[in-house]
N, C-alpha and C positions, 0 to 999 in steps of 0.2 A: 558617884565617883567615877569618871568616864576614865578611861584607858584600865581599869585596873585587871582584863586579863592582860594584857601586853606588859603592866609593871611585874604580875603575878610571873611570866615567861621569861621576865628579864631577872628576876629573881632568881630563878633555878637555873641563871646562863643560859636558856633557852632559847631559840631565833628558827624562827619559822622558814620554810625549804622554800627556794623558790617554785612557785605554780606551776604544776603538771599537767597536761591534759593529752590522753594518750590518743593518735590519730586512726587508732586499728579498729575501732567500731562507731559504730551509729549511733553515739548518747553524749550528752552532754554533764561535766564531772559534777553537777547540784542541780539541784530542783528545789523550789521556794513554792510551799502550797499552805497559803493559809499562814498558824503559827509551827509551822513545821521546815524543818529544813533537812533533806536527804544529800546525802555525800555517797557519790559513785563512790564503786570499790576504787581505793589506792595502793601504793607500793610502797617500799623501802626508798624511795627516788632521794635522791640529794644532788643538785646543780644538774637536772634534767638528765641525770640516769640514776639508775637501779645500783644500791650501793653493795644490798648484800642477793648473793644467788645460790642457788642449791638446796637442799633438804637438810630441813632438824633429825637429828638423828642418825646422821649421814656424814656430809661435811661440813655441816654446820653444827655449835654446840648447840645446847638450850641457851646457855647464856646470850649467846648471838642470836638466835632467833625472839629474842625476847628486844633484844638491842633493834633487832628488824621491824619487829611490831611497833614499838617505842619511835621511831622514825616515819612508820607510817602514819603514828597518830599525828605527827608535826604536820605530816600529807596531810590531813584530813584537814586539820586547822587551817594549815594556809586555806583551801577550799572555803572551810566555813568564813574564813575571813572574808573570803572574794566576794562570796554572796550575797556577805553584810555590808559592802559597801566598806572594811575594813574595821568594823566596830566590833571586837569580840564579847564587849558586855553585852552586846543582845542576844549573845545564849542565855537561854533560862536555864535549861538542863539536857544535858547529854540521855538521851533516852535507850539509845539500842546500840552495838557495836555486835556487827555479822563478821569473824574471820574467819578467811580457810590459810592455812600453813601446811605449808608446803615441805613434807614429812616422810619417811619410809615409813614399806608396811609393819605394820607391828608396833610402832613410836606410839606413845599414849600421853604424852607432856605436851600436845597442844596448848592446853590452860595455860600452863605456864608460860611458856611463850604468848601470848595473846595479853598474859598482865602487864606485856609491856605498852600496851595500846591503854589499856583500863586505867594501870596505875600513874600515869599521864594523865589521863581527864580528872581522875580524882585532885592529882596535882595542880592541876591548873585551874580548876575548877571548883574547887573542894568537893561540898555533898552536893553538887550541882552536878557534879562528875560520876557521880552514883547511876551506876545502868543495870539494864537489863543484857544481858550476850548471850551470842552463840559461837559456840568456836569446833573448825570442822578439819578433821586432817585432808589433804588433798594431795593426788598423787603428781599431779604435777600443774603448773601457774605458768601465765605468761610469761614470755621470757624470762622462765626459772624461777622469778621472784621468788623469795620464802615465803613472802608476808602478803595477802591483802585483803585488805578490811574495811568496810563501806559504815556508813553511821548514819545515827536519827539525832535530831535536835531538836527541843521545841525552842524554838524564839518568839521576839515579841520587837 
């Protein structure tokens, strides 16, 4: 049944950000090894900037930084889509999802902000969206960012 992440994204009014790839280091935003596919860390980006900035906990709510995570996983997809040549059914399954959020000291709702990433692939993905995470407070992100979070995929 070919297209059915795309029908699956358009079901939930969901539309993929246009593709980021940030000019300030030395790597390229995926790597394809084998059945695996790595997603550089990404951002909250929407139309080639960064939508939400500052700290959870801070001037951000939880609910917004969860909205932030949730955004970035759209980042990730575009990504994985690029490297599929556009095909999203050739993820098999979402394997790992690494976030740091971007947090005052003391903040302990990381997770929660982060399920905005997670409950995304589950969405899109169903139990294909099922991972493994880590999720890390961080005191401060490139250009402020809240959110960024890099991902494992196996594809085929």
């Amino acid at each position: 049944m070919a297209n059915r992440v795309l029908r699956r994204l358009e079901e939930c009014s969901l539309t993929l950000p246009v593709p980021f790839a940030s000019k300030a280091g030395n790597y390229v935003p995926f790597v394809r090894a084998g059945d695996l596919l790595f997603i550089a860390g990404q951002g909250p980006m929407d139309g080639g900037s960064a939508k939400f900035f500052g700290k959870v906990g801070g001037t951000l709510t939880a609910e917004q930084g969860y909205q932030a995570a949730r955004l970035t996983g759209l980042n990730i997809l575009t990504q994985a889509s690029l490297a599929l040549g556009g095909d999203l059914d050739r993820v098999v399954r979402c394997l790992r999802l690494f976030g740091l959020i971007n947090s005052t000291a003391g903040y302990t709702g990381q997770a929660q902000a982060m399920n905005g990433a997670s409950d995304l692939m589950v969405e899109v993905f169903g139990d294909a969206g099922r991972h493994a995470r880590t999720t890390i407070g961080a005191s401060a992100l490139p250009h402020d960012m809240t959110v960024e979070i890099e991902a494992l995929f196996a594809v085929e």
